[in-house]
N, C-alpha and C positions, 0 to 999 in steps of 0.2 A: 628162482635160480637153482633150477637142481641140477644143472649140468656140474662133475665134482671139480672140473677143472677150471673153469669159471667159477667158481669158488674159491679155490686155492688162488688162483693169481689174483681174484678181487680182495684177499684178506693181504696174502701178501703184499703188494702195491699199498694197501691201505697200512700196514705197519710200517712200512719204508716211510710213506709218506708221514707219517704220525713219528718217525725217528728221528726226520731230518728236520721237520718243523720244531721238536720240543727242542732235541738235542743236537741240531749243525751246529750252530754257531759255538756252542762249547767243544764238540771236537774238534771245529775247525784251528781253536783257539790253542788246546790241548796239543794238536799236529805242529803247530808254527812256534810250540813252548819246549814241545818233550820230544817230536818226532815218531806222537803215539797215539792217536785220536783217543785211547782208553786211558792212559797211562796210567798208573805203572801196568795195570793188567795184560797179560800176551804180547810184554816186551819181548820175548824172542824169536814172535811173528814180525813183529814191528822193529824191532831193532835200536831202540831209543838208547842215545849214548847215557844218560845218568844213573842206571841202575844195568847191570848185568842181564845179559840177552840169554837166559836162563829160563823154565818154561815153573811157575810157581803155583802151588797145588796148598789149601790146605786141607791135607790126607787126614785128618782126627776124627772125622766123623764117615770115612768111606767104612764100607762093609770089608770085612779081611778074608774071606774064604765065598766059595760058591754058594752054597747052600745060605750063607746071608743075604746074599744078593740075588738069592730066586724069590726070597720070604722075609728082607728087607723091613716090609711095615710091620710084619708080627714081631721083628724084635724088637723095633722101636716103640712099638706101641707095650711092650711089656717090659722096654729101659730104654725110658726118654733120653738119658744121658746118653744116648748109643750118638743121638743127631743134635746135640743142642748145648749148651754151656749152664742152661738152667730145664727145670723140669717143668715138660709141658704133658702132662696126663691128655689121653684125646683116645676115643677107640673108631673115629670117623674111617681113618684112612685103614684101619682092621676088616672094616667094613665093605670098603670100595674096593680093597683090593680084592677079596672074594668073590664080589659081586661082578669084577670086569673081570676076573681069571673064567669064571663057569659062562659069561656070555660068551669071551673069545674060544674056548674050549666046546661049547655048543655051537658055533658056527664055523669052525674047525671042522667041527663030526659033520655038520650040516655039507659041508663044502666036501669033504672026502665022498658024502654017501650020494651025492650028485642028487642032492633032494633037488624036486620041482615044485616045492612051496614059495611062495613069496617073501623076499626081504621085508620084513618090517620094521628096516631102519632106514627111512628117511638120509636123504644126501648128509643136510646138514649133523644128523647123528653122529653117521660117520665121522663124518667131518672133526667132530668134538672130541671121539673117543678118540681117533687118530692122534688129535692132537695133545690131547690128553696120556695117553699110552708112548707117546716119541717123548715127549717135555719129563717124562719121567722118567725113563729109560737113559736119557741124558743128562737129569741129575743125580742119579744114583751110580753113572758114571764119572761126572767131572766132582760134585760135590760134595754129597750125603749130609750140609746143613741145612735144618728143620726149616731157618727161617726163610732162604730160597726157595722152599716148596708151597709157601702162603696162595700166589698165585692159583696153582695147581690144588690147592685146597678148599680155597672160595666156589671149586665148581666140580665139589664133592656133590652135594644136594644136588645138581642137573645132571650129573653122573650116573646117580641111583634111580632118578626119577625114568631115565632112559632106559636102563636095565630093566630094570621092572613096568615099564612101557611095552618093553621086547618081549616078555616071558607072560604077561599078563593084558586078557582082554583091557580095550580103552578106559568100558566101566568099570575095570577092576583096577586099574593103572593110580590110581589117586590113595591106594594101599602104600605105595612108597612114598607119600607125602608124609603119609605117617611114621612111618620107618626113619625120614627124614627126619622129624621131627621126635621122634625116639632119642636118635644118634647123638641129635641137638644138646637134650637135656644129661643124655650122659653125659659129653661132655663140658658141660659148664660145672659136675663135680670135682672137677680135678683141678690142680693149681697152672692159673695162666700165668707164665715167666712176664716177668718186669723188669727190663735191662733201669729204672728208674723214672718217675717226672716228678714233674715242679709245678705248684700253681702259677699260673696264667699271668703277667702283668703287664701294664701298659707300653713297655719294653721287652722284644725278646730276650737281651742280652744287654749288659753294662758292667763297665767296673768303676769305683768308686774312684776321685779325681786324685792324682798321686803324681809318682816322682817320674814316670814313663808320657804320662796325657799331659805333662803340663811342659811350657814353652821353658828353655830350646826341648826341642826332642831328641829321642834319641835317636843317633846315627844308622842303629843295627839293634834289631833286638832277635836271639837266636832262643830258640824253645830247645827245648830238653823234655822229649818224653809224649806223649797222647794220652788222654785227648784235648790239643790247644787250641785248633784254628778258630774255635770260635772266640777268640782272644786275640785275631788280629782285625774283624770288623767292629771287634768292640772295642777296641783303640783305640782305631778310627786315625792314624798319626802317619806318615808319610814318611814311611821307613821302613825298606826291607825287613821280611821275616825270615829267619829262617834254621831248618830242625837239624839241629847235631847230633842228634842220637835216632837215627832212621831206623826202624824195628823191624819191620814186615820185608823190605826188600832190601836187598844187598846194592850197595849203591856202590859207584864206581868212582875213580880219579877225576873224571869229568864234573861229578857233581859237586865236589868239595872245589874244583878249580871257577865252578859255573858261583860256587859260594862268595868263592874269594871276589869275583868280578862283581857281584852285587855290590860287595862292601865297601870296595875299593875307593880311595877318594871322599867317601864320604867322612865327615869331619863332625868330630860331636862324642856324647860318650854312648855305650854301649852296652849292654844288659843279657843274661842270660836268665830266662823261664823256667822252674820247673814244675813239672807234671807231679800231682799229689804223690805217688810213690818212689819219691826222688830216690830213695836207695835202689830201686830197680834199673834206671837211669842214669847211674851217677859216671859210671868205668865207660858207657858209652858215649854216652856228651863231654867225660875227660877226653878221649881218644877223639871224639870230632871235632874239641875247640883247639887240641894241640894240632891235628891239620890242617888247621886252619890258621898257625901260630898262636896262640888267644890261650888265658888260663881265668880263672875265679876269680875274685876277690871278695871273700864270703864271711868276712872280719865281723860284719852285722846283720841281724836277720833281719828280712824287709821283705813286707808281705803285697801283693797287688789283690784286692777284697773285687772278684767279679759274680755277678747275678744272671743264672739262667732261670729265666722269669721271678718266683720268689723265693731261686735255691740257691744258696751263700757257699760260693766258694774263696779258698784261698789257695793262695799260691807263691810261693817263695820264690824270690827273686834275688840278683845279688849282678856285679857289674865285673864284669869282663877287659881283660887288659891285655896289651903285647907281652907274648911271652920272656922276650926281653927286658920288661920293665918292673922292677921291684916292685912287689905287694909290703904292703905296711907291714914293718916289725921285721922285714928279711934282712944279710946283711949287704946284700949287694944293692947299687942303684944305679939304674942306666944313665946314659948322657943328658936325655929327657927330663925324667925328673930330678936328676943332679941340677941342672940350669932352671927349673919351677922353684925348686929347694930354694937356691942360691937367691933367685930372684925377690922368694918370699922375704927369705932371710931380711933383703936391702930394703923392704919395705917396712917391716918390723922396725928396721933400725933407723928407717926414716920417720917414720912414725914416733919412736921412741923423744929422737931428736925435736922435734916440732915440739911435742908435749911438752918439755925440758924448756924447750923455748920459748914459752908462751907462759910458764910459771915462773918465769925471771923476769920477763919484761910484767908481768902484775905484781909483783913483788917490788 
């Protein structure tokens, strides 16, 4: 197939096809939830009422003047921290990008000086650098994180091998295997970032059996904070979840109203999650359980002990009430627990009575 165009539409059709097969059903899913097949992503293309139709960037790792953005991998690769939240030493992409600037710059001169030599780049070459040279162009546009470049990096070594394809006879060509293999070893010197793992267990995930997994369940359980979701299939309990303290996107009147309709009606008690650095957390999950009328009750610590694979986490928990209803020890008490109060009261003192009655008639 060297026709280039028959090519482009056979790849293209083939990642459509390979999109809608992994990924329909979840956007379809996402569309009839959020109004967003991505959501939250390029809600202000889509328009999704739970979060602000607002276009959201995050700008910390883009290049800030021109001349970063012509020479991009040389700064990164001389401060990793320019694209990354941890350091990843590497001099591969030092490499590529020199090596694709003097091919495109020597077929540049080639194409001005109207040579009548033959291409000796094969369609699919092309094809690769094309797409290699656009995929990057567009992430040094929208992005500038290291870890969205992985793709684009994995076909570094076919990159060079090309290059130096291009510039050197066939039998000489297997010289950039070497260079490949040079690049390689340098960089396995350098430290590869570790956002963290866990050993392996016979369970991805579990929390230890407690006051949320055991019957009745609760009604509502609202997380405070990331990273939790994997705390709602480790439940596993038939119970709305849901995040008060939304960090990443600005979230709208809709969603705190979409909150309220989850909870609504359901009967039972109620608990609020939080995320290990709950002081980062705390003024935002205040502010989302007061919109949602709801306040703390955090009188005792109470921990929920969850396992990713065999890495022990914990996580404090604590139970959530109307914000009209006295918290123990306040001095006001709503009608609520004024009549649970009252009622306890009568059983205390029917209680009392039987006791009393039952010591006189043995006597």
């Amino acid at each position: 197939m060297e026709d280039p165009t028959a090519v482009g539409d056979f790849f293209g059709v083939s990642v459509l096809a390979g999109l809608l097969i992994s990924n329909g059903y979840w956007m379809f899913k996402m569309w009839s939830l959020f109004g967003n097949p991505i959501f939250p992503l390029y809600n202000h293309i889509f328009q999704g009422e739970l979060i602000r139709a607002v276009p959201f960037f995050d700008a910390r790792f883009l290049p800030k003047t021109l001349l970063e953005k012509l020479f991009y991998p040389v700064f990164f690769t001389l401060d990793p921290s320019r694209v990354a939240e941890f350091r990843y030493e590497q001099i591969s992409w030092l490499c590529c990008y020199a090596a694709v600037l003097i091919l495109l710059v020597h077929m540049l001169f080639k194409t001005l000086k109207r040579s009548s030599s033959p291409n000796r780049l094969n369609c699919r070459a092309r094809f690769l650098l094309a797409f290699f040279c656009v995929s990057y162009l567009l992430w040094i546009e929208m992005f500038g994180i290291y870890r969205y470049l992985i793709p684009l990096e994995i076909l570094i070594p076919l990159i060079l091998f090309v290059v130096s394809s291009y510039f050197f006879k066939r039998r000489h060509a297997w010289g950039g295997l070497l260079l490949v293999v040079a690049i390689t070893g340098g960089n396995l010197r350098g430290m590869i970032p570790d956002w963290g793992h866990a050993e392996w267990s016979d369970r991805i995930y579990k929390v230890e059996p407690g006051e949320l997994s055991k019957s009745p369940e609760p009604a509502v359980v609202y997380l405070a904070g990331q990273p939790l979701g994997w705390i709602v299939p480790a439940l596993d309990i038939d119970a709305p979840f849901i995040q008060v303290a939304p960090r990443w996107f600005p979230v709208t009147d809709a969603y705190w109203q979409r909150a309220k309709a989850l909870a609504e009606g359901r009967k039972g008690r109620r608990f609020v999650i939080w995320a290990p650095e709950t002081s980062t957390y705390a003024a935002a999950a205040k502010a989302g359980l007061e919109k949602l009328g709801l306040r703390t009750d955090c009188t005792e610590d109470r921990f929920l002990i969850g396992y990713l694979g065999k890495a022990r986490f914990e996580y404090k928990y604590c139970e959530v009430e109307p914000q009209d209803t006295a918290l123990p020890g306040s001095g006001s008490v709503s009608k609520g627990r004024a009549l649970s109060e009252t009622t306890e009261k009568r059983a205390i003192h029917e209680d009392t009575r039987r006791t009393t009655k039952t010591h006189e008639e043995r006597r």
